[in-house]
C-alpha positions in Angstrom: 143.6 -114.4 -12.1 145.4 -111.2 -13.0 147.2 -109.3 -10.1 145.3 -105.9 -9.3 147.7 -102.4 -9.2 147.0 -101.0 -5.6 145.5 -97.6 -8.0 142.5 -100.3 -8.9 142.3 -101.9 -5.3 142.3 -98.4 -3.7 139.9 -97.7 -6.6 137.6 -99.8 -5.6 137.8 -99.5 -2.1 136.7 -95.9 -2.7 133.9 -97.0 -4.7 132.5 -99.5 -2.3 132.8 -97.1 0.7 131.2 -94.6 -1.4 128.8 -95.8 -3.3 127.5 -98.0 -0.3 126.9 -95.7 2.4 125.2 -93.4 -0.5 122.7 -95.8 -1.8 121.7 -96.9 2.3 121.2 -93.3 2.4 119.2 -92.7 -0.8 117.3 -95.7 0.4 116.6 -94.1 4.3 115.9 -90.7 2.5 113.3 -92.6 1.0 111.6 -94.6 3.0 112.5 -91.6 5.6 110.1 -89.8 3.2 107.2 -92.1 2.8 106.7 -92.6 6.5 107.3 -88.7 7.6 104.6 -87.9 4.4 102.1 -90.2 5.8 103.0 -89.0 9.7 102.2 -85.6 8.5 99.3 -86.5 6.4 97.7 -88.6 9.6 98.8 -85.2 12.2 97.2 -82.8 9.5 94.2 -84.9 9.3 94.0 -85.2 12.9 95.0 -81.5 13.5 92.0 -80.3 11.3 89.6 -82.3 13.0 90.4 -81.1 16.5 90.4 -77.3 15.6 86.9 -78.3 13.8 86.0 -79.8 17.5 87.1 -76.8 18.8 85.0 -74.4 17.0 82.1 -76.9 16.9 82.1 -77.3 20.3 82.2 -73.5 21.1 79.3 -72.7 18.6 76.8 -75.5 20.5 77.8 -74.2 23.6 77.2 -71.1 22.7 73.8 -71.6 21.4 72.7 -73.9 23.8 73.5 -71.5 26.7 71.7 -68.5 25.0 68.6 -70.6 23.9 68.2 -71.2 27.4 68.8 -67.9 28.8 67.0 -66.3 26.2 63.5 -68.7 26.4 63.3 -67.7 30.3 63.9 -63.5 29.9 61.1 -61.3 30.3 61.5 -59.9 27.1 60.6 -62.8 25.1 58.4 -64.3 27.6 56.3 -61.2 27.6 56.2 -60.9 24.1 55.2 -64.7 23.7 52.3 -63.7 26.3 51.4 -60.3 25.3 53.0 -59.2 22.1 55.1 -56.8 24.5 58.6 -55.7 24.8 59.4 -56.8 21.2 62.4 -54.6 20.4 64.0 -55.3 23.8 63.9 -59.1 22.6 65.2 -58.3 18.7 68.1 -56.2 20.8 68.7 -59.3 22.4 69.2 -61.4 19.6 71.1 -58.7 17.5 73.4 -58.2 20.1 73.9 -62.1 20.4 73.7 -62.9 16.8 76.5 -60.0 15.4 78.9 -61.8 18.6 79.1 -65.3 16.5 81.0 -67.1 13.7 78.2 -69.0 12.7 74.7 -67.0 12.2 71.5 -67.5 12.8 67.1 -67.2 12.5 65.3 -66.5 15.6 61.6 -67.6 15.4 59.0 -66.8 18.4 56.3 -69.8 17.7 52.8 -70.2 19.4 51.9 -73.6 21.0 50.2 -74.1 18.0 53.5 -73.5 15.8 51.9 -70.6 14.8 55.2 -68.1 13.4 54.6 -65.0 16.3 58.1 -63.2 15.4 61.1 -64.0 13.2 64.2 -62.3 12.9 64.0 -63.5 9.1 62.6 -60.8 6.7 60.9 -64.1 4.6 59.8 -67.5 4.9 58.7 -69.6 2.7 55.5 -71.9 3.5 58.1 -74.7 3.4 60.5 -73.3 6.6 56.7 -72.7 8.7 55.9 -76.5 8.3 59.1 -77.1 9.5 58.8 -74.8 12.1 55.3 -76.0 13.3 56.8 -80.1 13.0 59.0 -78.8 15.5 56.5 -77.7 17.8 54.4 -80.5 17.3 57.0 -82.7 18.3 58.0 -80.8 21.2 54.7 -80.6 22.5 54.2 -84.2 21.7 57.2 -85.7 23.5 57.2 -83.0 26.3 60.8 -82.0 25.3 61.5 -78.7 27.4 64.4 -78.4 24.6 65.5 -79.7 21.6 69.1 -79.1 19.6 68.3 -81.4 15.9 69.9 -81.9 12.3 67.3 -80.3 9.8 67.6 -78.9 6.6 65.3 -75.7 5.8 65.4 -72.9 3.1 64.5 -69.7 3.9 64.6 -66.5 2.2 66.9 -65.7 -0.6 67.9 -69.5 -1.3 69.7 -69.4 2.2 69.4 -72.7 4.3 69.8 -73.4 8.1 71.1 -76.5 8.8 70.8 -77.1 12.5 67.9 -76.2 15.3 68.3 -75.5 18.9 64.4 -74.1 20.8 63.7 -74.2 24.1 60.0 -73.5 25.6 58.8 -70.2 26.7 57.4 -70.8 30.2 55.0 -68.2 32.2 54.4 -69.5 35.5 53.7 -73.2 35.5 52.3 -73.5 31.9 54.0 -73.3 28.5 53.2 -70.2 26.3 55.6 -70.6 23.3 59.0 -71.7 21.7 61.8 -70.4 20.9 64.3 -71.5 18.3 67.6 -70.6 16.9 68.3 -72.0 13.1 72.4 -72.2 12.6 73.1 -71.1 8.5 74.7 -74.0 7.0 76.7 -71.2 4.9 78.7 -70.2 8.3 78.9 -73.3 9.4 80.4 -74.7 6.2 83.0 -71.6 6.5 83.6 -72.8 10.3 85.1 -76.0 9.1 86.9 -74.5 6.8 90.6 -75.3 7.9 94.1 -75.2 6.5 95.8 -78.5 5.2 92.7 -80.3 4.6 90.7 -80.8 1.7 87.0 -82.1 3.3 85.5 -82.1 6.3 82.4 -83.1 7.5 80.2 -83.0 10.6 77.1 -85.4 11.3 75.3 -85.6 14.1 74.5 -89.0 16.6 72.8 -90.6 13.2 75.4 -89.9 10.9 72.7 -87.1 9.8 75.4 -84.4 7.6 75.0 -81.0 9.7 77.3 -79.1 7.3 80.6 -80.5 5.0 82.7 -78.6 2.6 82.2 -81.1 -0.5 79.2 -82.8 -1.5 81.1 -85.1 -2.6 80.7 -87.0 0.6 76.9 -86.7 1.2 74.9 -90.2 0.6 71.4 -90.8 0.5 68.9 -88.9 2.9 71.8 -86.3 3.4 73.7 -89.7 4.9 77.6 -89.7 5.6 78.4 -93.3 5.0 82.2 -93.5 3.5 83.5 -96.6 5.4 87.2 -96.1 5.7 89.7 -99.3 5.2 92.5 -101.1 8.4 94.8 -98.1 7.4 92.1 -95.6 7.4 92.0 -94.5 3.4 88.6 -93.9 1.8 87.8 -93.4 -1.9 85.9 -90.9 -3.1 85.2 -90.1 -7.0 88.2 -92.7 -7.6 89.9 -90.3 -5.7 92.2 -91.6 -2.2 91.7 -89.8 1.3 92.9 -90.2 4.5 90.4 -89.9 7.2 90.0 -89.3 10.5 86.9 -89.5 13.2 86.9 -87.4 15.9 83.8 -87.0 18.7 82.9 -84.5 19.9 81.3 -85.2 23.5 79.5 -82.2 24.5 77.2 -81.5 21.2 77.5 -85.9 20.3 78.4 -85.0 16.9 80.8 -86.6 15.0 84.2 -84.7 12.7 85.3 -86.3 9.7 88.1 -84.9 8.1 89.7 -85.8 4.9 93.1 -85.4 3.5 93.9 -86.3 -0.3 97.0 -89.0 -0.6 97.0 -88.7 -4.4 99.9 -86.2 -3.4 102.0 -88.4 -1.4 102.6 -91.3 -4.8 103.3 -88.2 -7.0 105.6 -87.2 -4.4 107.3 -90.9 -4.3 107.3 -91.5 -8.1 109.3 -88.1 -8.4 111.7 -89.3 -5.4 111.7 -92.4 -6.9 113.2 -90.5 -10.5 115.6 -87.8 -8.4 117.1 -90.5 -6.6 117.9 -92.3 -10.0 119.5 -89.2 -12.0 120.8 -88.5 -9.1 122.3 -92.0 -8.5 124.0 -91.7 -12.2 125.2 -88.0 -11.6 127.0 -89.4 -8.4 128.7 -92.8 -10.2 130.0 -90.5 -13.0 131.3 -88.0 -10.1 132.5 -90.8 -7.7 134.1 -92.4 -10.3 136.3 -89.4 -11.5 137.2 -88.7 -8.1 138.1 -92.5 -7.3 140.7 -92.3 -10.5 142.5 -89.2 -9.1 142.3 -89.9 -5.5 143.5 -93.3 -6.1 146.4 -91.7 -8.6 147.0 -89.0 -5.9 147.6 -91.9 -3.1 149.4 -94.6 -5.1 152.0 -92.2 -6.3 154.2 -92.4 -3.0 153.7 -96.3 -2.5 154.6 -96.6 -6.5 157.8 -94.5 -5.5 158.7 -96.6 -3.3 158.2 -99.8 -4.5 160.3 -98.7 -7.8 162.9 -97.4 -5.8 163.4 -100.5 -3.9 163.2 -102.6 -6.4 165.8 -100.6 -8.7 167.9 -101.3 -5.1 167.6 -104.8 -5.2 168.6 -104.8 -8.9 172.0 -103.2 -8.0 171.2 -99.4 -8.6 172.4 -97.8 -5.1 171.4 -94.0 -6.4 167.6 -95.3 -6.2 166.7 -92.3 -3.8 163.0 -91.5 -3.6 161.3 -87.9 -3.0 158.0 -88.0 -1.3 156.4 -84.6 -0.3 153.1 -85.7 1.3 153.5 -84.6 5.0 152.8 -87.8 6.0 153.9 -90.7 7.2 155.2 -92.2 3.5 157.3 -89.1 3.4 158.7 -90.2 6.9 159.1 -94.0 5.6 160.9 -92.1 2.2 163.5 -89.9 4.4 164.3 -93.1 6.2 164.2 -95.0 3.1 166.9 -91.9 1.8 168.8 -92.0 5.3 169.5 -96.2 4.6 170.5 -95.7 1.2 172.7 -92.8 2.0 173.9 -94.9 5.0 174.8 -98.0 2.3 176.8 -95.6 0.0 178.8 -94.6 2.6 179.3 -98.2 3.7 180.2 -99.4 0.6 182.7 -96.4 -0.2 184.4 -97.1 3.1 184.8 -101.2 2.4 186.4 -99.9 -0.8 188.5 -97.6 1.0 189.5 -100.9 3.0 189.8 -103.3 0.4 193.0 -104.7 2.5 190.5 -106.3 5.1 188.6 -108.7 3.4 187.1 -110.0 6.1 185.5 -106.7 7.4 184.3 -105.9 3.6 182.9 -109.5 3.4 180.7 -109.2 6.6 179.4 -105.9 5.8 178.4 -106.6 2.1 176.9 -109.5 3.5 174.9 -107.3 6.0 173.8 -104.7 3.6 172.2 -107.2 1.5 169.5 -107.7 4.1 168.1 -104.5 3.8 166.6 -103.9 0.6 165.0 -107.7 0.6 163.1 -107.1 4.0 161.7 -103.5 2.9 160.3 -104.9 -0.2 158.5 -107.3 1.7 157.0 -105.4 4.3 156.0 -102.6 1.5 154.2 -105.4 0.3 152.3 -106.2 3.0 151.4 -102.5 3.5 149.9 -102.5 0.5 147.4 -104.4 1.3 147.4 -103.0 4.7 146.5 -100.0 3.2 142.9 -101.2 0.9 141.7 -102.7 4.4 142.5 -100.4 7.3 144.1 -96.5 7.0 145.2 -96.8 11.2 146.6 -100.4 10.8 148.7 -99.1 7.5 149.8 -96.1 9.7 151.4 -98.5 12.5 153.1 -100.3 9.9 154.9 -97.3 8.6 155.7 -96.3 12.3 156.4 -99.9 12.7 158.9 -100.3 10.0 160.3 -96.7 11.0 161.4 -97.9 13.7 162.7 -101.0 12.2 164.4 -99.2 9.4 166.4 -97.0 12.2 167.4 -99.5 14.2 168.6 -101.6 11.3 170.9 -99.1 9.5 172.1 -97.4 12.9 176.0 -98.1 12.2 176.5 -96.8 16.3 177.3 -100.7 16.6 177.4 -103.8 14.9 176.5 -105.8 18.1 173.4 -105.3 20.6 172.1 -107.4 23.1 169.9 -110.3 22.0 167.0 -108.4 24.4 167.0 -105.7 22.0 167.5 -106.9 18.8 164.3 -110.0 20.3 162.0 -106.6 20.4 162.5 -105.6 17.0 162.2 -109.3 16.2 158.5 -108.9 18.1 158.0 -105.7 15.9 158.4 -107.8 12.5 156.3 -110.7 13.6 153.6 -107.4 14.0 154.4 -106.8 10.5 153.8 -110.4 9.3 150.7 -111.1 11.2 148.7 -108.4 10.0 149.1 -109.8 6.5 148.6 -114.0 7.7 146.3 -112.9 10.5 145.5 -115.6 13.0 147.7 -118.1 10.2 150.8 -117.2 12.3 152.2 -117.3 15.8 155.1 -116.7 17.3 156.5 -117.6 20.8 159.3 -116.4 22.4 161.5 -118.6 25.2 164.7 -117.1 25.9 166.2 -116.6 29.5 166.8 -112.9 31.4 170.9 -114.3 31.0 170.5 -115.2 27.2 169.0 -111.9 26.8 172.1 -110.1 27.9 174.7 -111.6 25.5 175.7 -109.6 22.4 175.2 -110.7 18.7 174.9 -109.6 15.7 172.3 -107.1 14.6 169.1 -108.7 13.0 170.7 -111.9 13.1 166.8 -113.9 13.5 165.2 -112.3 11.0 166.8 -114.1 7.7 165.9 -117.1 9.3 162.3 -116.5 10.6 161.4 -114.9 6.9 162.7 -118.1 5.3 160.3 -120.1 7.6 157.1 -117.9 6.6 158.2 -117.8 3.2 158.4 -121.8 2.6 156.2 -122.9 5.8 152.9 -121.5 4.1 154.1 -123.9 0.8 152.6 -126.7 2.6 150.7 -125.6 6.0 147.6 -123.6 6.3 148.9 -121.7 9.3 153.0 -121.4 10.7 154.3 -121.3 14.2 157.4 -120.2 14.9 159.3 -120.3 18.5 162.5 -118.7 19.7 164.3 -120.6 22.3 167.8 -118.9 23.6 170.1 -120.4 26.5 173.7 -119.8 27.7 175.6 -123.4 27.7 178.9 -123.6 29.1 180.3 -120.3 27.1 177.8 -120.6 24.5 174.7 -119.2 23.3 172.5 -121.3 22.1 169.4 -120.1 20.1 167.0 -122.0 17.9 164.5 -120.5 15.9 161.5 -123.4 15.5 159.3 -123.7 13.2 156.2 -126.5 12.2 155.8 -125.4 8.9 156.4 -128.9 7.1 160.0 -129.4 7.3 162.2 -130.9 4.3 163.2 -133.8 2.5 166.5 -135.6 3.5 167.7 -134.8 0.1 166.4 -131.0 0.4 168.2 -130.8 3.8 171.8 -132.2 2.3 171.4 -129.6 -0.1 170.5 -126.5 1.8 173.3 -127.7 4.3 175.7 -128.3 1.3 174.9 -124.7 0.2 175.3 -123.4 3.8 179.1 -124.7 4.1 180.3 -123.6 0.5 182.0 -120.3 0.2 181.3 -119.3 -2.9 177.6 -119.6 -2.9 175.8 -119.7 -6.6 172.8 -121.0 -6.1 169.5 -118.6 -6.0 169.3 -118.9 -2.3 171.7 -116.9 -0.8 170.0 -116.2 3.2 170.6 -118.6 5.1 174.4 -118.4 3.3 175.1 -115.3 3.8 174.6 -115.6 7.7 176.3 -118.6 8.2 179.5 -116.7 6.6 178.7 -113.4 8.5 179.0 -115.6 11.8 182.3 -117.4 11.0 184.2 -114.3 9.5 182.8 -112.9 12.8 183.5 -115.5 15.3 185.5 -118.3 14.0 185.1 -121.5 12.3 183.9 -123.7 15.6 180.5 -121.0 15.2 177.7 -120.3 12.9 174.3 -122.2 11.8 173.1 -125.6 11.5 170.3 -126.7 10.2 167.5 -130.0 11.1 164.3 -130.8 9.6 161.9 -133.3 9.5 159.7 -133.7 6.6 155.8 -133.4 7.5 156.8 -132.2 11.7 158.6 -128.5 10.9 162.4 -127.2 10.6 165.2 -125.9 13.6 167.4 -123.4 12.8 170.7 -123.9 15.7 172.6 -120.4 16.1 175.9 -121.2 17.9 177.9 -118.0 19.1 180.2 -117.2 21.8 178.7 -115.9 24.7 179.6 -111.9 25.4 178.2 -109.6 27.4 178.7 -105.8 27.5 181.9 -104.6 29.2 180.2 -102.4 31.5 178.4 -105.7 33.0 181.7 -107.9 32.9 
């Protein structure tokens, strides 16, 4: 498989953290949307039918009270005896009448139903049937009042929809009724409401008092629309929501009905947004992904060529990085190094008489470039997986980078250079993960000997770099003792170990002088510890093939003057 540029990796990563959280949002938006529609389509619904209650409730109240009142003044009951004290009744019922929402007919009847006053200016032989039933029944079942569902034109093609009469008593025998006849026209106004398309009111028997669409009357003026488990009823092939509500005082029953034809228009035009909306947002989040991912490549591309012109021998490979960040902090320090090599290498030249001084700092300075290229690699994939684990790997290697090309001294104390050790291993297990470990033995009075700056680190890269050839996962340990005047340190590792004919070779490369094989590490700081120290020091090397590798360091032990 071809190896992806950090542009595409960064690319993509921009893409999938875009284009991810987007579509889980289109997707709640919508389904966000379907379940508030159908909350507010069930709370309008509901809403309608208890301001319908409301008024309802007020108008039989109202009726009842005054049908009672008004059946037991003297006004009516002396015109109901007598034919006296008319207009005082009609003032009565005026001044009642002009008070309501919902209108009404007045009627004083005889026992016999016989029509002895109406407020009505014409009645049709149809409406005094209806009035004298009434009677009749009244009289019949000994009803002192009555409050029914009836349906009665009267004058000018205007119909009353419900009755309330009451008996007209003088002393302990009945001498007439009263009745009040509600027009269904003011009543149908009355449930009227905003936010909902019909509503309907029945009484006890499901008998329709008064609805805003015929639509919902059945037979015998019946409401009978059975809604479904989620409450929809069709009507005309048309959906509604619908919602029962009681009322307890009058017994009748509210049925309001909302139209969800709406709410699937509204989701099929979602449903289209969200996809031209989803295609305008690729073709935007793409363009942006290609220059953000140009924009923030273009200091880790810097870098990388600039250390890799370094390790091909170019020593004027300085970088410029004006970010603000912390790549333009790992650049100066990058800068600082390089400077810090020129000058090194001018000065050896300068003292081309000591060899052996020129020797062990070439030798040095060829550490430098090889370890930045590898944790730069390692950053970049930091980078694609976690921006706060990529920014302590700069500060990481900041501090690294300083402490490797401080030229204050060219010996610390094993304790310091073992914490910048610690701060590498950081490095490398963020790119192997739980795949590496590293353990750390070495005693307070090991710790206090001097040696040679970054003196572990050749050796510990060579055993990730070849250890993860044959093992899944590497463990590397750093044991350090003072023995007799020696310090002993061995860097162990279990990461397969070599051949016997692999070891004679690395050993035999180890102990020449003139080194021209490819592998020039562990070399190079053998030589740098007997130009240093002598002949009798330096490295050796034991490995078992299959069990791991040890990697002896042999040095003298010193300590700092102040502490001699």
């Amino acid at each position: 498989m071809a190896k992806r540029s950090f542009k595409d990796s960064l690319r993509r990563l921009f893409l999938l953290h875009t284009l991810v959280p987007i579509s889980i949002l289109f997707v709640l938006f919508l389904v966000f949307m379907m379940v508030n529609s159908r909350l507010i389509l069930v709370s309008q619904t509901a809403d309608a039918g208890s301001k319908i209650k409301m008024a309802m409730e007020e108008v039989y109240t109202s009726y009842l009270r005054e049908v009672r009142e008004a059946a037991s003044s003297d006004a009516v009951i002396s015109y109901a005896g007598s034919r006296q004290g008319g207009p005082e009744m009609f003032e009565r019922f005026y001044d009642f009448n002009n008070r309501q929402r919902v209108k009404s007919i007045m009627h004083i009847l005889g026992t016999d139903g016989t029509m002895l006053a109406s407020s009505a200016n014409y009645s049709s032989d149809e409406s005094d049937l209806a009035m004298q039933a009434i009677v009749r029944r009244m009289t019949r079942q000994g009803l002192p009042e009555l409050a029914e569902t009836n349906h009665i034109r009267f004058s000018h093609d205007r119909y009353t929809a419900y009755t309330f009469a009451a008996e007209i008593r003088s002393g302990s025998g009945v001498i007439g009724y009263l009745t009040y006849q509600l027009y269904e026209e003011d009543l149908q106004k009355l449930i009227f409401v905003q936010n909902n398309e019909i509503a309907v009111v029945t009484d006890p028997y499901h008998t329709i008092i008064a609805t805003t669409s015929n639509l919902a009357r059945g037979l015998m003026n019946k409401y009978s629309l059975a809604a479904d488990s989620k409450g929809y009823v069709t009507i005309d092939k048309g959906k509604y929501y619908s919602k029962e509500t009681f009322a307890p005082t009058s017994k009748w029953y509210i049925y309001t009905l909302s139209a969800a034809q709406w709410n699937y228009d509204a989701y099929a035009s979602l449903a289209v947004f969200f996809l031209l909306a989803s295609v305008l947002l690729w073709l935007l989040i793409q363009y942006s992904a290609r220059i953000i991912s140009t924009r923030q490549s273009r200091a880790i591309d810097k870098l990388t060529y600039a250390v890799r012109e370094l390790q091909s021998g170019n020593m004027d490979s300085y970088v410029f990085i004006g970010t603000g960040d912390e790549f333009e902090t790992l650049a100066n320090q990058y800068n600082l190094m390089l400077r810090r090599l020129n000058e090194l290498v001018a000065k050896n030249e300068e003292l081309s008489d000591l060899r052996r001084v020129i020797e062990v700092k070439h030798l040095q300075s060829q550490f430098h470039p090889h370890f930045i290229f590898n944790v730069l690699e390692t950053l970049r994939y930091a980078i694609v997986v976690d921006d706060k684990l990529a920014q302590d790997i700069v500060l990481t290697l900041s501090r690294h980078l300083r402490y490797s090309i401080s030229n204050d001294r060219d010996q610390v104390l094993l304790g310091t250079d073992l914490e910048y050790i610690a701060g590498y291993m950081k490095l490398q297990q963020v790119r192997f993960k739980d795949r590496l470990h590293y353990l750390e033995n070495v005693g307070e009075t090991a710790k206090a000997a001097l040696v040679p700056r970054l003196m572990l680190q050749p050796v510990i890269e060579n055993a990730i770099k070849y250890g993860y050839r044959q093992r899944q996962s590497v463990a590397i340990t750093v044991v350090g003792y003072v023995k007799d005047e020696d310090l002993i340190i061995e860097v162990q590792d279990d990461g397969g170990g070599m051949s016997k004919e692999r070891l004679e070779e690395v050993r035999a490369i180890m102990q020449s002088q003139d080194n021209r094989a490819p592998h020039i590490g562990l070399h190079n700081l053998h030589r740098r510890l007997v130009l240093m120290y002598g002949e009798r020091y330096g490295i050796g090397i034991d490995s078992i093939e299959g069990e791991g590798t040890t990697v002896t360091f042999v040095l003298p032990y010193r300590k700092e003057e102040a502490d001699v």
